[in-house]
C-alpha positions in Angstrom: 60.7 -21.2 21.3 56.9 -20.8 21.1 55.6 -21.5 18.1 54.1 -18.3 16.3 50.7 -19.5 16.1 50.8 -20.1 19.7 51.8 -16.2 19.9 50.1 -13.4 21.6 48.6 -11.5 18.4 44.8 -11.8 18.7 44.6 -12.2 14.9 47.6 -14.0 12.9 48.2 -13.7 9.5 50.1 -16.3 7.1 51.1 -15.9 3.9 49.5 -18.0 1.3 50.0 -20.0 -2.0 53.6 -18.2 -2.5 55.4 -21.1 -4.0 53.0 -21.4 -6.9 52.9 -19.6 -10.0 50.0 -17.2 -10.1 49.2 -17.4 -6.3 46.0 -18.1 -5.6 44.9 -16.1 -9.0 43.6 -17.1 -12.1 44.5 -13.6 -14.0 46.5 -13.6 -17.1 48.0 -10.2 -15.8 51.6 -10.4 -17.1 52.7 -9.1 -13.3 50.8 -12.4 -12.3 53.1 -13.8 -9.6 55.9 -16.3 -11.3 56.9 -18.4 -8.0 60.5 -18.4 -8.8 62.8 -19.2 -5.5 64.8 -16.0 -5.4 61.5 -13.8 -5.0 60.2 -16.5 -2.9 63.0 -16.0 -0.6 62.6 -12.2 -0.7 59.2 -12.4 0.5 59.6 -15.2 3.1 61.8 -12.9 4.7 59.7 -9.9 4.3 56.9 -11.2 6.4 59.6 -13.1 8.8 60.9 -9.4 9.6 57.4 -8.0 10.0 56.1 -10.3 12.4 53.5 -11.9 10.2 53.3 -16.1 12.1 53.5 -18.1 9.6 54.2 -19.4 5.7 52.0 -21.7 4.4 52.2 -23.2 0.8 49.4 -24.8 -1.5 50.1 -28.2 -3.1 49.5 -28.9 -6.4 50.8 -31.5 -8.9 48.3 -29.9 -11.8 47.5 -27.3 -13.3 44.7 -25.8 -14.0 44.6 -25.5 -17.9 43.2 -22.8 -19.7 46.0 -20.1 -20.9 48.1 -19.6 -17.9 47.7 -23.5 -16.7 48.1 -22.2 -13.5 49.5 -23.8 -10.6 51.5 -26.4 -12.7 54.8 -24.3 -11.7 54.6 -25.0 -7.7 57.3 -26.5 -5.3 56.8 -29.4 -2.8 56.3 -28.1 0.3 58.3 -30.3 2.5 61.5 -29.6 1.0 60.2 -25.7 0.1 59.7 -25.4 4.0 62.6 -27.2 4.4 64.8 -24.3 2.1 62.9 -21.2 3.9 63.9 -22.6 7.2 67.7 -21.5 6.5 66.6 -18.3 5.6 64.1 -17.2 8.2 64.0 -17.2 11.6 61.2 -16.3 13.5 57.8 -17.1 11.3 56.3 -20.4 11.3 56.7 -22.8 7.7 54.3 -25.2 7.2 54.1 -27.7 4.7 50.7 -28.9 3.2 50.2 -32.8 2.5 48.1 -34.5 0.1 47.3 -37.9 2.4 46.6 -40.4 -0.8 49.8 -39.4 -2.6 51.9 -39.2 0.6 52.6 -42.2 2.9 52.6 -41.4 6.4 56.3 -42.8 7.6 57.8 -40.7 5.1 55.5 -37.9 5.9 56.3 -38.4 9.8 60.2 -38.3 8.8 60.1 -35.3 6.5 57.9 -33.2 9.2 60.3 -33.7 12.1 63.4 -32.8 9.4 62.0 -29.3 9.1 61.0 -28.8 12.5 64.8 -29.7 13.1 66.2 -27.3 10.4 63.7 -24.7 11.7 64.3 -25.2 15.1 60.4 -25.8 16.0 58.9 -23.6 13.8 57.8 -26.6 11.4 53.6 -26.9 10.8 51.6 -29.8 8.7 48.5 -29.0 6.9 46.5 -31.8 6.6 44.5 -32.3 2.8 42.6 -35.2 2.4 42.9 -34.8 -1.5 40.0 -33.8 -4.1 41.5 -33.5 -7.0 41.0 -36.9 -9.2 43.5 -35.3 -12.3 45.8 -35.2 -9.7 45.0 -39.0 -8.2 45.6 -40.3 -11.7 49.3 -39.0 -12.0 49.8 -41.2 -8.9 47.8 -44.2 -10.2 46.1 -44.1 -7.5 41.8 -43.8 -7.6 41.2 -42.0 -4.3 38.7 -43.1 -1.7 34.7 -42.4 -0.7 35.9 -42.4 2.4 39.1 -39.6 2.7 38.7 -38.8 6.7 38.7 -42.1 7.3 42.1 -42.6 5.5 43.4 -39.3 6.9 42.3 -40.2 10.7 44.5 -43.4 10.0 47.2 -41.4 8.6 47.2 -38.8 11.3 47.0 -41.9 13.9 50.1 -43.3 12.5 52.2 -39.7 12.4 51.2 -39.6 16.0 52.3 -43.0 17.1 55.3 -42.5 15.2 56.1 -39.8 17.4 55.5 -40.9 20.8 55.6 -44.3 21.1 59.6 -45.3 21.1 59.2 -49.5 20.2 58.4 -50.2 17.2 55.0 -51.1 16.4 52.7 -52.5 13.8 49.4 -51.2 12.5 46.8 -53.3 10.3 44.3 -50.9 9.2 41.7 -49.9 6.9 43.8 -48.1 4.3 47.7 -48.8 5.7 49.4 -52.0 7.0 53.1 -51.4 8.6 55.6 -54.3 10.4 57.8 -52.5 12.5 57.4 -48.7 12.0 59.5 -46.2 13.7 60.9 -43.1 13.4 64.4 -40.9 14.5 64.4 -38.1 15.3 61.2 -37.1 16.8 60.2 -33.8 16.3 61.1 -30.6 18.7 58.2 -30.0 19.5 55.8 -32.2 21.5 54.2 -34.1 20.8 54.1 -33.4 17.4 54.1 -30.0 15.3 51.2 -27.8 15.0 48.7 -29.2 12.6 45.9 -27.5 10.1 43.3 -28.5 8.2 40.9 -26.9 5.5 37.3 -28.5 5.6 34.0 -26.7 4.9 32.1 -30.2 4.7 30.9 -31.9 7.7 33.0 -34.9 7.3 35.8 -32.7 7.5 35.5 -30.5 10.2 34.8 -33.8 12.2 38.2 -34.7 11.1 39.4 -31.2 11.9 38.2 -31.8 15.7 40.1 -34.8 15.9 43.4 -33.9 14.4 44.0 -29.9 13.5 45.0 -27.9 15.9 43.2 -25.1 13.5 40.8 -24.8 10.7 40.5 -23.1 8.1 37.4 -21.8 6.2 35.8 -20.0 3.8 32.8 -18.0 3.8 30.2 -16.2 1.9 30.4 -13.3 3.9 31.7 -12.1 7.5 28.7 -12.5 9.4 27.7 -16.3 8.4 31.7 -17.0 9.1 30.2 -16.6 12.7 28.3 -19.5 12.7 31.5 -21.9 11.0 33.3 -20.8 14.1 30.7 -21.9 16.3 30.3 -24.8 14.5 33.6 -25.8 14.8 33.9 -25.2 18.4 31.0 -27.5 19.1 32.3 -29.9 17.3 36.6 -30.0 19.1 34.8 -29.7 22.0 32.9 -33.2 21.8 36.4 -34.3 21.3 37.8 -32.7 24.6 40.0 -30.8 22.7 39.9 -27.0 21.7 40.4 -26.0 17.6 41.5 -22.5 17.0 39.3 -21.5 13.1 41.3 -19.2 10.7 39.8 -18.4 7.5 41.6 -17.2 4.0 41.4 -14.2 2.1 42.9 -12.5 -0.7 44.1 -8.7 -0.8 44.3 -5.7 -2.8 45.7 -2.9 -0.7 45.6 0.3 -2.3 45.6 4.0 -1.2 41.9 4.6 -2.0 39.1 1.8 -2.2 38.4 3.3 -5.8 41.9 2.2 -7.0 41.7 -1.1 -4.9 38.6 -2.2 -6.6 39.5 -0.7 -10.2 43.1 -3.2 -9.5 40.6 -6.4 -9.0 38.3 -5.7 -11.6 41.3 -5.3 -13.9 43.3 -8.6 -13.0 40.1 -10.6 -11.6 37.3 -10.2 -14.5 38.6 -8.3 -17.5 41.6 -10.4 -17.2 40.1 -13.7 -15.9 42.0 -16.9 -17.3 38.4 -18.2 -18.6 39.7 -21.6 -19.3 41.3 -22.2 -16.0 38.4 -20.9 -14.6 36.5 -23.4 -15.7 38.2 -26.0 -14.9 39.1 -25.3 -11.4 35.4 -24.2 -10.2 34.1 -26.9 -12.1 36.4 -29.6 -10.6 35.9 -28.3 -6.9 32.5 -28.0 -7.1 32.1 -31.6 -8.0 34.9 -32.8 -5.7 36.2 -30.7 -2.9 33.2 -30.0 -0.4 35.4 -26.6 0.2 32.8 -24.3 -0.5 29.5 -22.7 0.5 27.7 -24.0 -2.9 26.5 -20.4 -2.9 30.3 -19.4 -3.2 30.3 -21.5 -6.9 27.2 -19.8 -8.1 27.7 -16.2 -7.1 31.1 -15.8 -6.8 33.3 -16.1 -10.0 34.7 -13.2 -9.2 36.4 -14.5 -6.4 37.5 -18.2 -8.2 39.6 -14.9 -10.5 40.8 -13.5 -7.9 41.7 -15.6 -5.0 40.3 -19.3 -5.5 36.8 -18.3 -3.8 38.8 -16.9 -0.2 37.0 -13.6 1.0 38.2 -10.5 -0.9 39.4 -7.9 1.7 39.8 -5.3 -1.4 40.3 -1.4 -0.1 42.1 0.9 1.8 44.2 -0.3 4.3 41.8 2.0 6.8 38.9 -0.8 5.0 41.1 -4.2 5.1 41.6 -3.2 9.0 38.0 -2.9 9.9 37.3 -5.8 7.9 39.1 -7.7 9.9 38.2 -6.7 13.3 35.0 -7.6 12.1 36.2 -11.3 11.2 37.9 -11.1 14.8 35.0 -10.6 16.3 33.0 -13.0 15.0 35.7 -15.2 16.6 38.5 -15.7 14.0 41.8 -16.6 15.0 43.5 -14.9 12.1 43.7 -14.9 8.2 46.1 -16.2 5.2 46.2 -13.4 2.9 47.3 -13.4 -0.7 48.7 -11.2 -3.5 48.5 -11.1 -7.8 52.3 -10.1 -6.6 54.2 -10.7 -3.2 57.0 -9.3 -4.1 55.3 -5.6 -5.2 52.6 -6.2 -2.9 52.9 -7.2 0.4 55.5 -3.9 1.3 52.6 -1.7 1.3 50.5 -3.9 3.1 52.9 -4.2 6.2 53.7 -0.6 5.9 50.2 0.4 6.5 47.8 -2.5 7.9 50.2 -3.7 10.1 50.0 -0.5 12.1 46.4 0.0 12.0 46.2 -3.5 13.3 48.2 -2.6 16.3 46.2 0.5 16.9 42.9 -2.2 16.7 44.3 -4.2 19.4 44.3 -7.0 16.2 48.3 -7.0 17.5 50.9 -6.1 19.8 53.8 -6.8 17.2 
């Protein structure tokens, strides 16, 4: 099968951050979304039904204090891709890697498992890791130089794949005697790969070993110019990198009830604490951002972990993203306070104004 990201739809959509507690919110709302596996499955099948390409989960191994501590409650995403591929059967499940806490010859093993159980539909999103809370439950101190660690982990996954011998490697950051791997993966040579990287490091990374990006943005029209950037950048490396970026959603009748909803669960009740801690922490180590996102933008740390609000009508969340497709996005991740309640209303009615956008054909 061709893999959904691969697919016809000019802009793709993914669901993000669903096997965490509280999404990609930091709200104390008590319909805050609890990640527990049953609803989890619900909605994986939801948006396999609908169409929507692909699944993709956040990984976490902390969380992020404050009252709700949110985040802490999350599943590891090779074995959560793993258990959605049994229940889905047409959308895309990715699992997303931290490279410092994850060695590459198990990574390369526990990739091609799921693309087996999925039957292709597996996908790997590359992290290079920012989090140094997170570094100390592994014992591990991190790196100045993550991209450089991550090209030699990517480098290994790769030979893993297509070379058949066995073969050592005597690197920078990993030494192996005599690594292989059975089975490869269904798809060739390897499964799709992503990567999140505002920095320049990053994206140079990105152009090397993602077969998409994702980004963040201020607003719409500078999101133009990470596009281009991007572009420029695969292209030095002969190769072509498709740039996504990451929103979150309140879809509501009206654009007065939308934006009441965010104000409710993204400022009046804002986890404060967590808050804190996660802008404070990303700001200092994650290079994800705009630093105009940190300093303007709280609002949206609340609400979606600073991804773009697309906060209206489903008539307004449409032409918002036309407008992102035109400035040469491939597609979004879009995420909810609540799948579950959420997303039903969402593919009832954007989904068909994005077929009548020519954003879709299914």
């Amino acid at each position: 099968m061709t893999h959904p990201l691969h697919g016809p739809n000019r802009f793709k959509l993914g669901i993000f951050s669903a096997n965490a507690d509280g999404g990609l919110t930091l709200t104390k709302v008590p319909e805050r979304w609890p990640a527990r596996w049953p609803e989890i499955v619900e909605v994986a099948q939801m948006a396999d039904k609908a169409g929507i390409e692909f699944f993709l989960p956040i990984a976490r191994w902390k969380g992020f204090e404050g009252e709700t501590n949110s985040r802490q409650h999350s599943f590891e995403t090779f074995t959560f891709a793993a258990g959605l591929a049994g229940v889905t059967e047409t959308i895309a499940l990715f699992s997303t890697v931290h490279v410092p806490m994850v060695h590459p010859v198990f990574a390369a093993k526990a990739l091609a498992t799921v693309d087996h159980a999925s039957n292709g539909r597996a996908g790997l999103n590359i992290v290079a890791g920012w989090n140094p809370d997170e570094f100390a439950m592994f014992g591990i101190n991190g790196t100045d130089d993550r991209y450089g660690q991550a090209l030699e982990w990517f480098e290994i996954i790769n030979r893993l794949y297509t070379e058949t011998d066995p073969f050592d490697f005597d690197g920078t950051f990993y030494s192996l005697k005599g690594a292989a791997t059975q089975p490869k993966p269904i798809q060739t040579p390897r499964p799709v790969t992503l990567n999140a990287a505002f920095s320049p490091p990053g994206r140079d990374f990105a152009a090397r070993a993602a077969d998409a990006l994702f980004t963040t943005f201020v607003d719409i029209e500078s999101g133009a110019s990470h596009v281009s950037d991007m572009k420029d950048r695969a292209a030095a490396t002969g190769r072509d990198v498709s740039v996504y970026t990451t929103c979150h959603v309140v879809c509501r009748p009206s654009d007065d009830e939308a934006e009441a909803y965010y104000e409710h669960y993204a400022v009046t009740n804002a986890d404060e604490g967590a808050l804190d801690y996660h802008t404070s922490q990303k700001q200092k180590h994650a290079g994800s951002h705009d630093p105009e996102t940190f300093r303007a933008y709280r609002k949206r740390f609340a609400g979606g972990a600073g991804t773009y609000p697309l906060i209206g009508s489903p008539e307004k969340i449409v032409s918002e993203m036309v407008r992102m497709a035109d400035a040469g996005f491939a597609g979004t991740t879009v995420s909810f306070v609540n799948y579950k309640d959420e997303l039903p209303f969402f593919i009832e009615k954007v989904l068909p104004l994005m077929r009548d956008a020519d954003l879709r054909t299914s």
